[in-house]
LOLUMNU-743603 format. One record per residue: residue in one letter; residue number from 0; x, y, z of N, C-alpha, C, O in turn. Coordinates in Angstrom, 2 decimals. Last residue first. Layout:
<recs>
["A" NUM [X Y Z] [X Y Z] [X Y Z] [X Y Z]];
...
</recs>
This chain:
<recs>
["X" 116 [33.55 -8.52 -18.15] [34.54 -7.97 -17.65] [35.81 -8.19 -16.74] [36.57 -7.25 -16.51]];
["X" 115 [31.85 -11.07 -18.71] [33.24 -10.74 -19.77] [33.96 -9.79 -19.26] [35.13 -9.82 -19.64]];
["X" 114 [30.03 -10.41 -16.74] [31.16 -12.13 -16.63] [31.85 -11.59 -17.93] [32.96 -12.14 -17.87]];
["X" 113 [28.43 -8.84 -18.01] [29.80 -8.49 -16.63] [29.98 -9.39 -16.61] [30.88 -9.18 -15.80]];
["X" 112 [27.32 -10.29 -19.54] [27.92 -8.81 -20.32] [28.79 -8.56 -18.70] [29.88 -7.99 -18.68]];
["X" 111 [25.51 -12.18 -18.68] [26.66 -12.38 -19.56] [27.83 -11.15 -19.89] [28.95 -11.26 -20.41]];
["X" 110 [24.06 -10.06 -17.69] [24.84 -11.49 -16.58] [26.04 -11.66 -17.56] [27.21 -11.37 -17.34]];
["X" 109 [22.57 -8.98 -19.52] [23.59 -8.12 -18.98] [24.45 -9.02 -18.22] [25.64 -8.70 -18.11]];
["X" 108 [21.74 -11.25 -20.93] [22.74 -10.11 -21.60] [23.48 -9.60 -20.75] [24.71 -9.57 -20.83]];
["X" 107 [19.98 -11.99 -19.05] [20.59 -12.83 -19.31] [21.88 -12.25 -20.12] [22.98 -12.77 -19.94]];
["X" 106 [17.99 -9.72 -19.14] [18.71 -10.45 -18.10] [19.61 -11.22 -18.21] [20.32 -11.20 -17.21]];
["X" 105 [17.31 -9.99 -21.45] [17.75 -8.92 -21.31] [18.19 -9.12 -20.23] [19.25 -8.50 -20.18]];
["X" 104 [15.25 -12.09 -21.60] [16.91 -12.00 -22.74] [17.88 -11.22 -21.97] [19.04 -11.58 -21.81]];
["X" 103 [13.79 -11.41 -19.81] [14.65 -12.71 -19.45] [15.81 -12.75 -20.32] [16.93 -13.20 -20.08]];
["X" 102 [12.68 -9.74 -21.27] [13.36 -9.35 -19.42] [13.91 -10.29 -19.36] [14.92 -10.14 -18.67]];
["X" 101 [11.43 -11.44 -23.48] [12.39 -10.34 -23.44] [13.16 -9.35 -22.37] [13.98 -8.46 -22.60]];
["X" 100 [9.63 -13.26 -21.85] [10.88 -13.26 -23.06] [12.06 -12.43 -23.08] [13.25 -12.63 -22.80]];
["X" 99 [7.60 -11.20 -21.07] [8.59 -11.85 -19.92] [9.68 -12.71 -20.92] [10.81 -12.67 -20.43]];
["X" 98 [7.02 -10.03 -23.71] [7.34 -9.28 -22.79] [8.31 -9.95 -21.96] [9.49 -9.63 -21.92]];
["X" 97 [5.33 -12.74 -24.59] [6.94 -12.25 -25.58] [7.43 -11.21 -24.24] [8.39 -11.70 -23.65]];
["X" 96 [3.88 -13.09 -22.64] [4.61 -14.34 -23.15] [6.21 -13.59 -23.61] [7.40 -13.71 -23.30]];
["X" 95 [2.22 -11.04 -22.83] [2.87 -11.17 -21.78] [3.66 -11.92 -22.12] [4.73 -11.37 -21.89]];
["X" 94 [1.19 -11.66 -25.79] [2.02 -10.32 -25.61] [2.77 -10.24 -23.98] [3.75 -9.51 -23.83]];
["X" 93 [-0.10 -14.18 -25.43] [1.10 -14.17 -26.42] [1.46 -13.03 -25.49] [2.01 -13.33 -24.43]];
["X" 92 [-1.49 -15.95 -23.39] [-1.35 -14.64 -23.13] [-0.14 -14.26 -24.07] [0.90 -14.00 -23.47]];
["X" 91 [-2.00 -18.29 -24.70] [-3.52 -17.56 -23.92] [-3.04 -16.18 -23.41] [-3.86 -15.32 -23.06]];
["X" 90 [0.26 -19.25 -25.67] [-1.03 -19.45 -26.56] [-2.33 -18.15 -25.84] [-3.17 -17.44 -26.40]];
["X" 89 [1.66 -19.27 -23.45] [1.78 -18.17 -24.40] [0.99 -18.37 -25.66] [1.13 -17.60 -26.62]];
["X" 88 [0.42 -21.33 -21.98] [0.26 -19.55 -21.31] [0.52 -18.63 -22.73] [-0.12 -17.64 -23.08]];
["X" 87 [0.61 -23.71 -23.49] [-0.25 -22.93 -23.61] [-0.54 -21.70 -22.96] [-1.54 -21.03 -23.23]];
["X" 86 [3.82 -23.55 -23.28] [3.58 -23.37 -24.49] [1.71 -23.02 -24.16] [1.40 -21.93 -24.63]];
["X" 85 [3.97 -23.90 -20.52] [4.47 -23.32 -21.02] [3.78 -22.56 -22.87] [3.47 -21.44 -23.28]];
["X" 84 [2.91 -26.60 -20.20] [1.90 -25.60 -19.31] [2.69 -23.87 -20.48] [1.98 -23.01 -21.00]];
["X" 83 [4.22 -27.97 -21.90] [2.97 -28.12 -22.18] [2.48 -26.75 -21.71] [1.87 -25.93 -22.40]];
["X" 82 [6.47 -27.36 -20.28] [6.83 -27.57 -21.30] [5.32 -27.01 -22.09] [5.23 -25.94 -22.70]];
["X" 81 [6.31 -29.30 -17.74] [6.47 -27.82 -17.45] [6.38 -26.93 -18.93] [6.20 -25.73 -18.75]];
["X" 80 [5.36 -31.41 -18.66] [4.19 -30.89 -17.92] [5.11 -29.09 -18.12] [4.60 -28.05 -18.53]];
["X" 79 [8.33 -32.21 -19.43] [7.04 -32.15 -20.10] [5.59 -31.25 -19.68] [4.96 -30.56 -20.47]];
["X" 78 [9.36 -32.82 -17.26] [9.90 -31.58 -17.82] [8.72 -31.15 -18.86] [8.32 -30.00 -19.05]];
["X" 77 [7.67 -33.54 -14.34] [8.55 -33.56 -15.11] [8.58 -32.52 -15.81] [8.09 -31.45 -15.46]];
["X" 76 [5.68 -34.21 -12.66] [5.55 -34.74 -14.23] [6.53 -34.60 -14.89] [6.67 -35.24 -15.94]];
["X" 75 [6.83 -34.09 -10.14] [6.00 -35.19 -10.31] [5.70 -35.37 -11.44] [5.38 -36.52 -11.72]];
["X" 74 [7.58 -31.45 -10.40] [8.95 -32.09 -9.82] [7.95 -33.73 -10.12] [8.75 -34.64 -10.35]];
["X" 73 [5.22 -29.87 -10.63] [6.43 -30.10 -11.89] [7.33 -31.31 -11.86] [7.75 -31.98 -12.81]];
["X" 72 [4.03 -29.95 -7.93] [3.34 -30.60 -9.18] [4.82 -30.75 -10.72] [5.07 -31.69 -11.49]];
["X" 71 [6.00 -28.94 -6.91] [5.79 -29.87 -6.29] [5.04 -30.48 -7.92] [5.54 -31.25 -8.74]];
["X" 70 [5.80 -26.22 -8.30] [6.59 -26.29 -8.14] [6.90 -28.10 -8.26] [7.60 -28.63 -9.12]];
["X" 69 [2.83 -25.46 -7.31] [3.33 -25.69 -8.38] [4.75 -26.36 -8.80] [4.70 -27.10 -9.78]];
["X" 68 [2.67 -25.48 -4.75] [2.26 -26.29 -5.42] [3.02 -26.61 -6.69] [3.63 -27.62 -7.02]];
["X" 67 [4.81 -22.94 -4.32] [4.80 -24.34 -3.79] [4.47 -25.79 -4.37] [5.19 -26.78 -4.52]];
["X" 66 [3.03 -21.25 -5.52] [4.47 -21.40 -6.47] [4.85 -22.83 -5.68] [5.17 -23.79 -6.37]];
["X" 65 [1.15 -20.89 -3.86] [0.64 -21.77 -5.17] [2.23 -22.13 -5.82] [2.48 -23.13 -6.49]];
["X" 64 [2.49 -19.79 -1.69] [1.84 -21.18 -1.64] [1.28 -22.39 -2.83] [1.09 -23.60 -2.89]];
["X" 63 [3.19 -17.77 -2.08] [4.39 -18.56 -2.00] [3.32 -19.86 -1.96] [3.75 -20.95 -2.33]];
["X" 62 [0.59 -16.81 -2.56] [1.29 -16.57 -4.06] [2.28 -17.78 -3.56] [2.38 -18.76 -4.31]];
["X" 61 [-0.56 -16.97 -0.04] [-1.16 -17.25 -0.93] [-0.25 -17.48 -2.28] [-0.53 -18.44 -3.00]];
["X" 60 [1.03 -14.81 1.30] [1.34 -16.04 1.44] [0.68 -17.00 0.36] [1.43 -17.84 -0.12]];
["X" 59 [0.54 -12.33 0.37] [1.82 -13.10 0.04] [1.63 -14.76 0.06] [1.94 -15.62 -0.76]];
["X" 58 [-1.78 -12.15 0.58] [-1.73 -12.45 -0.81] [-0.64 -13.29 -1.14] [-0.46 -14.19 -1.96]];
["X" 57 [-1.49 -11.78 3.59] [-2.18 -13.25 2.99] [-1.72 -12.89 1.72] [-0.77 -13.65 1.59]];
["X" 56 [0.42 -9.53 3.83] [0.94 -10.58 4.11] [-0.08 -12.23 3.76] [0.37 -13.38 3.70]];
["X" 55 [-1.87 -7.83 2.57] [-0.45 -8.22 1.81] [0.02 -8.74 2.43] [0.97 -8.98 1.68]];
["X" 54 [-3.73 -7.74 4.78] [-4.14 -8.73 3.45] [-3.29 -8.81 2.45] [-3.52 -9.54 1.49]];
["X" 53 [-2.02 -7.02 6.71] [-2.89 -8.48 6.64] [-3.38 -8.84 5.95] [-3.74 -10.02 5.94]];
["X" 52 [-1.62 -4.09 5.88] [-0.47 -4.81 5.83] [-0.76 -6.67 5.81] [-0.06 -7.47 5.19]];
["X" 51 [-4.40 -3.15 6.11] [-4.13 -3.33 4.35] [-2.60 -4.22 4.98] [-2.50 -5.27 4.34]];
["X" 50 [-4.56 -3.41 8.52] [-5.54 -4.27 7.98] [-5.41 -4.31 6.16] [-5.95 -5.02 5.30]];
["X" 49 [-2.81 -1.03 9.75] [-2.65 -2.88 9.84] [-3.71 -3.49 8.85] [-3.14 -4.45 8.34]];
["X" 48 [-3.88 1.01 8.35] [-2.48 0.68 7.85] [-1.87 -0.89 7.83] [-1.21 -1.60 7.07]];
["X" 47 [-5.86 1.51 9.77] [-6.12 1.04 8.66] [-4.97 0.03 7.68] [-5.01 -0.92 6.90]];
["X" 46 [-4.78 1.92 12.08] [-5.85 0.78 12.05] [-6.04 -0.02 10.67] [-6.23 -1.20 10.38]];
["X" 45 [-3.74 4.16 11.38] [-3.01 2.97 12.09] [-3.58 1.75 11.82] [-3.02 0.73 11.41]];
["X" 44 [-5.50 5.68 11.16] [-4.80 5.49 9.93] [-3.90 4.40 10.54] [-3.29 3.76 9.68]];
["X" 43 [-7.08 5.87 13.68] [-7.93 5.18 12.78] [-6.47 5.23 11.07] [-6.81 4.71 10.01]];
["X" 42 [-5.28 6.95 15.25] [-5.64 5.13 15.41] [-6.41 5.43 14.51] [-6.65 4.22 14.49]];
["X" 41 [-5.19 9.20 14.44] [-4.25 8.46 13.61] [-4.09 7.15 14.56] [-3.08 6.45 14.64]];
["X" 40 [-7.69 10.11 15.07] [-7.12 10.24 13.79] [-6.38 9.46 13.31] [-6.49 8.95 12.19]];
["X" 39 [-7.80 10.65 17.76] [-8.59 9.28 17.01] [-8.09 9.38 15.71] [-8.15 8.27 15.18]];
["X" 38 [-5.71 12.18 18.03] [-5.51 10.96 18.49] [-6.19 10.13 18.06] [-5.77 8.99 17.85]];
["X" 37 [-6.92 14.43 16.98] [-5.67 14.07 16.44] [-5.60 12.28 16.78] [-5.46 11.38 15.95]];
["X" 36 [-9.21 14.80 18.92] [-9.44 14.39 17.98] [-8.11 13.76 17.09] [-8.26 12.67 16.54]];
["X" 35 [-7.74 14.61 21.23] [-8.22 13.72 21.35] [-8.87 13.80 20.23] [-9.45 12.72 20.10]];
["X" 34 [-6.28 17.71 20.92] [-5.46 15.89 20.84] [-5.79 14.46 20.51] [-5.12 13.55 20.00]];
["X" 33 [-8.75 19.05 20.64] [-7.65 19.21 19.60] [-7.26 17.54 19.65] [-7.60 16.58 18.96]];
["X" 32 [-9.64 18.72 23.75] [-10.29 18.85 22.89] [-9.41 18.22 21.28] [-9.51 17.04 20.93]];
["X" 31 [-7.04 20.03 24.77] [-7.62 18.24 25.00] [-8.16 18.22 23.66] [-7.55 17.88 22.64]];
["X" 30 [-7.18 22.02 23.74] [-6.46 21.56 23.01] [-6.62 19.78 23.47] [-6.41 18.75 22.84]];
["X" 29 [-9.76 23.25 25.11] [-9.69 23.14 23.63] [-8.57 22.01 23.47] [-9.03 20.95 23.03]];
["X" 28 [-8.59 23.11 28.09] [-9.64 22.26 27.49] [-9.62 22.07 25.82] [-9.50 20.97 25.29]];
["X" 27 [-6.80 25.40 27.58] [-6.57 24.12 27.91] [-7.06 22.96 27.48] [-6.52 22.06 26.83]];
["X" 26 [-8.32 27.77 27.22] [-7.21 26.99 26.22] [-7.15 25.28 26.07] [-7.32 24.42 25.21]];
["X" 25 [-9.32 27.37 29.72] [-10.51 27.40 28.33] [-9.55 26.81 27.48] [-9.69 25.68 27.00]];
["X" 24 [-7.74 27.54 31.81] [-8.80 26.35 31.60] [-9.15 26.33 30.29] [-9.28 25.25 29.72]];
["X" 23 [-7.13 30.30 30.60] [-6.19 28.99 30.73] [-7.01 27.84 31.11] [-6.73 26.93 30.34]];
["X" 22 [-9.24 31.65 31.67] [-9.09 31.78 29.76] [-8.00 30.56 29.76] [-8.07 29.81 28.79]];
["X" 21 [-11.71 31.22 33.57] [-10.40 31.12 33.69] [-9.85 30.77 32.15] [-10.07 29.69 31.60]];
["X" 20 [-14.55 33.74 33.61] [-14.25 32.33 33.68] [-12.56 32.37 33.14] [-12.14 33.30 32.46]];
["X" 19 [-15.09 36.52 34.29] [-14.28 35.93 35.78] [-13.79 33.88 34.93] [-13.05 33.05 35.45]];
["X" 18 [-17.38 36.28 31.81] [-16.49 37.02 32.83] [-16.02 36.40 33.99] [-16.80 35.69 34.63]];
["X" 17 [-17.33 33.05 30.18] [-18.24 34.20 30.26] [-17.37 35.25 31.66] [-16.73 34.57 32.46]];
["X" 16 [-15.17 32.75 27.52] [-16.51 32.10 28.15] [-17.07 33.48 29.17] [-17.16 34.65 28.80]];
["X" 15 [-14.19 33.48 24.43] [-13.91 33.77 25.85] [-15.20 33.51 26.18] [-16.18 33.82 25.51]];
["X" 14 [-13.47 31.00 21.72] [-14.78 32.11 22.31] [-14.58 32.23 23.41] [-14.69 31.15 23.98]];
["X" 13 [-11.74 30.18 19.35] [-11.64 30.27 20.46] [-12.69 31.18 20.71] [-12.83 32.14 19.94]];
["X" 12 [-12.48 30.77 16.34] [-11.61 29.03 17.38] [-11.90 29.07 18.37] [-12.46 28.05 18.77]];
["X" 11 [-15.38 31.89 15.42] [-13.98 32.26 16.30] [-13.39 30.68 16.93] [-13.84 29.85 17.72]];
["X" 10 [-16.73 31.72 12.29] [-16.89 31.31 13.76] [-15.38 31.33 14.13] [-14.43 30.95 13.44]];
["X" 9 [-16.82 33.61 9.58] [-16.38 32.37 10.48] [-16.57 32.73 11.57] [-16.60 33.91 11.92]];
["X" 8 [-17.44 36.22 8.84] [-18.71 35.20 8.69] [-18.32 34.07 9.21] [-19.23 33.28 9.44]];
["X" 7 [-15.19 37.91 8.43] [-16.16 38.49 9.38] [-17.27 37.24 9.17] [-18.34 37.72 9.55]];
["X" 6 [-13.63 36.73 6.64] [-13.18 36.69 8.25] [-14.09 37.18 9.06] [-14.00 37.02 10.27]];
["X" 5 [-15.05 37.21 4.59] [-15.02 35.90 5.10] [-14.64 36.18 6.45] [-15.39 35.84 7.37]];
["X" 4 [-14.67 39.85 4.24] [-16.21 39.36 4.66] [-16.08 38.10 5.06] [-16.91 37.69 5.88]];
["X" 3 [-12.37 40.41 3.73] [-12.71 41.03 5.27] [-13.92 40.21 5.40] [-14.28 39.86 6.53]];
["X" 2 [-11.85 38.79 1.15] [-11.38 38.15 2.52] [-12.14 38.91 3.49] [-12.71 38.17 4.29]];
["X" 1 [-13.20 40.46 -0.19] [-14.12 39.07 0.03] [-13.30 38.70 0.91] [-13.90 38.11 1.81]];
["X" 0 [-11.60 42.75 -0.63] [-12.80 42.97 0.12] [-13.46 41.64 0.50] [-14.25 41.65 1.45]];
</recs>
């Protein structure tokens, strides 16, 4: 019984305009109507889609840029600097420290483990 009452309390999609008016204009118009909302729709997920893809192409670049530095800065102190920087990350982040440890064992197992096949 609560569906007949809902269907009886919505507003009709479509409302025949007034006698002699042309029900194929009327369609018609609606579905402009329809497109041109669809259409702002998905320039606005488009829109959005570019402006999150421009701030993952800056993060990127940003990240290749410090590994740059960094990189450049090692190649100028040497093995030491890399050594130092090393030993205090895993002073300031032990449990990431041991984690990337252990992807690197475990990388290194399996490399080794198909070069024996």
């Amino acid at each position: 019984m609560d569906a007949n009452r809902e269907s009886r309390t919505r507003e009709p999609i479509f409302e025949p305009g007034a006698p002699g008016e042309d029900p194929i204009r009327l369609v018609s118009e609606e579905a402009g109507r329809v497109t041109d909302i669809a259409a702002a729709r998905a320039k606005g997920f488009i829109n959005t889609a570019r402006a999150q893809a421009e701030q993952a192409a800056e993060y990127v670049q940003d990240a290749v840029q410090q590994t740059r530095d960094k990189v450049a800065e090692y190649r100028e102190a040497g093995f030491d600097r890399m050594k130092e920087d090393a030993i205090a990350y895993t002073r300031r982040e032990p449990v990431t420290a041991l984690c990337i440890a252990a992807g690197v064992g475990l990388v290194i197992g399996w490399l080794t483990a198909l070069g024996r096949r």
